[in-house]
Backbone as numpy.savetxt, mean C-alpha at the origin, in Angstrom:
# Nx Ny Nz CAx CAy CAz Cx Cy Cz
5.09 -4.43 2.95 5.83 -4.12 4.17 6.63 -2.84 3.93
6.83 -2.02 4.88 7.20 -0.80 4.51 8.57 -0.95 5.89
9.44 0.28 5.72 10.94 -0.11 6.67 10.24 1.28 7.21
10.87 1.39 8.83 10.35 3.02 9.70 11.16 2.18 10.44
12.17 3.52 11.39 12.45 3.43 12.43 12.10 3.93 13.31
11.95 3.17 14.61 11.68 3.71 16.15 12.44 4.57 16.35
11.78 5.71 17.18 12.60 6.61 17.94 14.34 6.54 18.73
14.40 5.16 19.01 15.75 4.88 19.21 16.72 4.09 18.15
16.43 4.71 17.37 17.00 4.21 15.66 16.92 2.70 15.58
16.13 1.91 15.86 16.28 0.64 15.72 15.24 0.01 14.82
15.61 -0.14 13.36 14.72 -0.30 12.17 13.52 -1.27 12.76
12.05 -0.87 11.88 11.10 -1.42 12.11 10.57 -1.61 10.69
9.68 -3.03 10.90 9.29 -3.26 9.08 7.84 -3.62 9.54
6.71 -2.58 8.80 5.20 -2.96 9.19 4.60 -3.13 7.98
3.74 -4.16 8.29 2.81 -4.59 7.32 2.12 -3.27 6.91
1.75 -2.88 6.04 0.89 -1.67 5.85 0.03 -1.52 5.61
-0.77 -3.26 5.73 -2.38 -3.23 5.36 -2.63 -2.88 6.77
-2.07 -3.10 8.13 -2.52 -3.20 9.24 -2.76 -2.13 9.75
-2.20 -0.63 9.32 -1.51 0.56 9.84 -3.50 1.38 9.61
-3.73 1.36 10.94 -5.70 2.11 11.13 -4.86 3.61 11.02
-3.73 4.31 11.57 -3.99 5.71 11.22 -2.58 6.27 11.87
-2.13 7.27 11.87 -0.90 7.49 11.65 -1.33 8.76 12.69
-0.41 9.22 13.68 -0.81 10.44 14.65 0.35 11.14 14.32
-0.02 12.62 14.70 1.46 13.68 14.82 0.91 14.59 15.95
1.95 13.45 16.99 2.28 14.28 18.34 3.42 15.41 18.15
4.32 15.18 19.54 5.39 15.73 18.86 5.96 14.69 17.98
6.02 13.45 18.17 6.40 12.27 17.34 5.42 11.84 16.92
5.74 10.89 15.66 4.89 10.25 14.78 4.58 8.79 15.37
3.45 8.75 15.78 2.50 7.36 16.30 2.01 6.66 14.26
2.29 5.55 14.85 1.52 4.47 13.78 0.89 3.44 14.76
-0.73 3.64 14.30 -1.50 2.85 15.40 -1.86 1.59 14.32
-1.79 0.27 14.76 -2.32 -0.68 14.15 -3.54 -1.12 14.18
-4.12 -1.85 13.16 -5.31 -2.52 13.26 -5.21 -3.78 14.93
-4.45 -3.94 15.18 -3.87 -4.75 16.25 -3.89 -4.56 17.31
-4.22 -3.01 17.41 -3.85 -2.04 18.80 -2.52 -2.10 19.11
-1.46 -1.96 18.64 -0.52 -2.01 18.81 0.16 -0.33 18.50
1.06 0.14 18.59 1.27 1.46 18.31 2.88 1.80 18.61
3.05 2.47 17.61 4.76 2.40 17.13 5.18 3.95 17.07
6.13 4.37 18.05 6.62 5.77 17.78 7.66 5.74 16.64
7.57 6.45 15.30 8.63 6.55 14.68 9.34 7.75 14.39
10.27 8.06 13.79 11.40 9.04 13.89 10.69 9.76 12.41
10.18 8.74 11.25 9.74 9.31 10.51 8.20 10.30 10.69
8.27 11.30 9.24 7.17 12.20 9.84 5.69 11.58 9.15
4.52 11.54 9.17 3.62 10.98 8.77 3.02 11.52 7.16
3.84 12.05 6.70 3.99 12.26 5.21 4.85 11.72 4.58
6.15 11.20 4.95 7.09 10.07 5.24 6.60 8.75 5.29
5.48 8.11 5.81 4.90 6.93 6.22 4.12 7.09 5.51
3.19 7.49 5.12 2.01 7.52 4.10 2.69 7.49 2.22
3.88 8.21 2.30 4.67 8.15 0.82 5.08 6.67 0.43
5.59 6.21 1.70 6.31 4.46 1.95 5.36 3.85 1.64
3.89 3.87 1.78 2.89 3.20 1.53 2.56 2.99 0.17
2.53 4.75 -0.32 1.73 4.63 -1.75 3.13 4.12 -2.57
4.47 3.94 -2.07 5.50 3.32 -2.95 5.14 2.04 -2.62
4.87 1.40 -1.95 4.82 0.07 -1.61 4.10 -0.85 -2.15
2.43 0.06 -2.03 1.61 -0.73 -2.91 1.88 -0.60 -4.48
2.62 1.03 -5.02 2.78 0.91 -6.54 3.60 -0.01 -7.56
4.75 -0.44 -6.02 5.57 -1.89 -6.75 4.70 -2.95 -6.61
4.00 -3.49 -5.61 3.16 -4.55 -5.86 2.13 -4.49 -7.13
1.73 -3.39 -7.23 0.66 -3.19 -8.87 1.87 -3.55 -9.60
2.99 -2.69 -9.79 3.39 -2.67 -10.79 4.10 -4.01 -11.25
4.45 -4.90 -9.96 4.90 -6.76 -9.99 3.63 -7.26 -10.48
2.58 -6.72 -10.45 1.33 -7.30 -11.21 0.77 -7.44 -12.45
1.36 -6.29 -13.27 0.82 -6.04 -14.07 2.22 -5.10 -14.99
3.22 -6.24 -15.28 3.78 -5.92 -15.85 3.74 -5.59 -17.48
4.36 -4.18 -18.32 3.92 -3.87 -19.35 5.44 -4.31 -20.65
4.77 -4.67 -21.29 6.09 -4.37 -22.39 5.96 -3.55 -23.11
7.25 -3.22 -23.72 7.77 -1.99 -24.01 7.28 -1.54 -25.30
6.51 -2.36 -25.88 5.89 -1.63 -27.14 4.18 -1.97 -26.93
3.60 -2.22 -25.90 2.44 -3.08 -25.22 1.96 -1.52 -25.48
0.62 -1.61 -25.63 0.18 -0.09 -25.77 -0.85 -0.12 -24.04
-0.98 0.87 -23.48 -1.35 1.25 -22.37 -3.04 1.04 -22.16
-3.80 1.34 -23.35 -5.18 1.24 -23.50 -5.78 -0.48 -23.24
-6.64 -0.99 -22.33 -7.04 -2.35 -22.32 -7.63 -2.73 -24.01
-7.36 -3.98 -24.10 -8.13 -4.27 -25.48 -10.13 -4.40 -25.51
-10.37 -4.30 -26.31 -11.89 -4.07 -26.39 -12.53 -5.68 -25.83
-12.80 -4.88 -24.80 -13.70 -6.21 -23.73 -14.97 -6.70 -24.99
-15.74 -8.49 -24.89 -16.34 -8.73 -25.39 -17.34 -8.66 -25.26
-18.73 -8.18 -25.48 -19.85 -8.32 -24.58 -20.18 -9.34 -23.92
-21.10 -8.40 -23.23 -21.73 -9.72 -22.26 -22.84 -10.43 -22.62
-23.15 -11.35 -22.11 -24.57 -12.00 -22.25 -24.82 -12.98 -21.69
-26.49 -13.05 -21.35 -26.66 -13.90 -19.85 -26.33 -15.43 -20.32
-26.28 -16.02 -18.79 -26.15 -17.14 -18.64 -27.35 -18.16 -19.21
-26.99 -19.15 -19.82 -27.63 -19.70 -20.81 -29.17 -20.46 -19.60
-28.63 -20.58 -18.71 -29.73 -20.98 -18.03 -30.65 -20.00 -17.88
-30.63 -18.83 -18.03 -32.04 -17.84 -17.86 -32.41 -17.68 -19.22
-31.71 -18.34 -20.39 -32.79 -18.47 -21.30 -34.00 -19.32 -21.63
């Protein structure tokens, strides 16, 4: 969920999976997957930044690192088929 306010300063909080595309009239349109459509005060480089912060805390609530955790994944095991196609 990301925070934008409407043109008459009155805070708005949108889901941001829903958001199909973002317009720049003279004001900034956020059109929903919903058909729904929201004038905001913010500019659509503004709304698109809120996004990529939004989803980077959800990764980053995901996949939390510790502090001496080294960054590289550990060596995956091979694969090999399922015993029934032998």
């Amino acid at each position: 969920m990301i925070h934008l306010t409407r043109l008459n300063h009155v805070p708005l909080i949108v889901n941001s999976d829903l958001i199909e595309h973002v317009e720049v009239t003279p004001d900034t349109v956020v059109a929903l997957t919903t058909g729904q459509k929201f004038l905001v005060l913010e500019s659509a480089e503004d709304v698109v930044e809120k996004v990529i912060e939004f989803r980077r805390a959800i990764l980053a609530a995901g996949c939390p690192l510790k502090k001496d955790q080294d960054l590289e994944s550990p060596a995956a095991e091979p694969l090999t088929a399922p015993s029934w196609t032998k």
